[in-house]
C-alpha positions as CSV (number, residue, x, y, z in Angstrom):
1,X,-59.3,126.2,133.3
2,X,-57.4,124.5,136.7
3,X,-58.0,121.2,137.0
4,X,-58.1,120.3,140.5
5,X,-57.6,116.2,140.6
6,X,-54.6,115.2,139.7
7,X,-56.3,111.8,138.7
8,X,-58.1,113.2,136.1
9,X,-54.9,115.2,134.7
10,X,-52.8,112.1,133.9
11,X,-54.9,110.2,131.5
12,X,-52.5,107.3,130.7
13,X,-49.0,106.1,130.5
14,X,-47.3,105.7,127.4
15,X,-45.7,102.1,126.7
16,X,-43.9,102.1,123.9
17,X,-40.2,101.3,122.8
18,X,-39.5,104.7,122.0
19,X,-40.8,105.2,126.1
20,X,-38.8,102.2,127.0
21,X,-35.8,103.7,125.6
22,X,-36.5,107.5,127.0
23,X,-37.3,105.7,130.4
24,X,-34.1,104.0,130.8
25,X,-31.6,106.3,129.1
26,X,-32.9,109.3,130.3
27,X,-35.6,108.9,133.3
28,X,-37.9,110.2,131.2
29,X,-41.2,108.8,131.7
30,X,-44.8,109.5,129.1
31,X,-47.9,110.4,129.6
32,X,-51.2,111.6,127.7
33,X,-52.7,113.9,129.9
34,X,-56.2,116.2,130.1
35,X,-55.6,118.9,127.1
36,X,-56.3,121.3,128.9
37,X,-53.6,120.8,131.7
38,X,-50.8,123.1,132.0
39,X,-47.1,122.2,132.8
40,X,-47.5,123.1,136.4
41,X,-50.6,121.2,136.6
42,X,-48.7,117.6,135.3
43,X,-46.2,118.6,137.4
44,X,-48.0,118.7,140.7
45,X,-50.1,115.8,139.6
46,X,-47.0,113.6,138.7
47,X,-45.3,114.5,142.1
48,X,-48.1,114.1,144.1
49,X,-49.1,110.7,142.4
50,X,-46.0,108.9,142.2
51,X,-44.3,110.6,145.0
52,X,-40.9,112.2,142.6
53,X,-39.2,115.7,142.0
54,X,-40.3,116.4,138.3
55,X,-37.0,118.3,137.1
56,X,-38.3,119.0,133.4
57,X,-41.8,118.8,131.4
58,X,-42.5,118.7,127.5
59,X,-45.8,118.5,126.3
60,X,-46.9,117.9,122.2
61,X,-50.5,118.2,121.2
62,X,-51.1,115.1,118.7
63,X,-53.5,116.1,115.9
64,X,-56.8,113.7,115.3
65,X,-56.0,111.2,112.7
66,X,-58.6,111.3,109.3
67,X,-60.9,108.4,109.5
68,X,-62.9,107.3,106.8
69,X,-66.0,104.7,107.5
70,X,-68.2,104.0,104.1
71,X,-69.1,107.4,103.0
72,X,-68.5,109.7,106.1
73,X,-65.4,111.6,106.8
74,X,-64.3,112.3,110.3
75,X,-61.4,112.6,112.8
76,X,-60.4,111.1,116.2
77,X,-60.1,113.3,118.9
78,X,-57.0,115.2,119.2
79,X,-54.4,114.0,122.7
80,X,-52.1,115.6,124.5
81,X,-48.3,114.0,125.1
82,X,-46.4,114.7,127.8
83,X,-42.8,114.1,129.0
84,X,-41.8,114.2,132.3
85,X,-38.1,114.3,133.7
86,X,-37.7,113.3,137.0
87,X,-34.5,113.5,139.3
88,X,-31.9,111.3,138.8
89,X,-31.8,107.8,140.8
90,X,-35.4,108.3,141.7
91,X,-38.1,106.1,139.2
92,X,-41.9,105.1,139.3
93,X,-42.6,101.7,140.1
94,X,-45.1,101.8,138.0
95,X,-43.2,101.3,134.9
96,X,-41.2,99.2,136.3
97,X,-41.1,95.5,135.2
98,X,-43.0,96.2,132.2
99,X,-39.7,94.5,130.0
């Protein structure tokens, strides 16, 4: 499937320390995107969205967790991770000021 907005690609930022950490060692910035969104697809959205060259992309599909409530059994939904390089001495403002 190609997914055509790049709005609706990027889900939401991840803001965790383990981001934090990626972010400012690395320029590495993360995202959960659409799950069915392929790396060219992030990376047009990202650079068309935040306005950066994207130099590298790794994505990780995060299984549902088990959830138990009473006497049914289900799962939460699976998500899709992505990490996104982008070139050095550029950043997304974004993120920034979030210490």
């Amino acid at each position: 499937m190609k997914l055509k907005d790049p709005y609706k690609i990027i889900v939401s930022p991840i803001i965790t320390e383990k981001a934090t950490v990626l972010r400012e060692a690395e320029n590495k910035y993360s995202f959960y995107v659409h799950p069915e969104a392929s790396k060219n697809d992030i990376r047009r959205s990202v650079e068309k969205i935040f306005n950066v060259e994207v130099v590298n992309i790794w994505t990780h599909i995060l299984p549902g967790k088990p959830r138990i409530r009473g006497r049914y059994r289900g799962r939460t939904p699976a998500k899709k991770k992505a990490i996104v390089q982008i070139r050095e001495g550029q950043t997304i403002p974004f993120f920034e000021g979030l210490i």
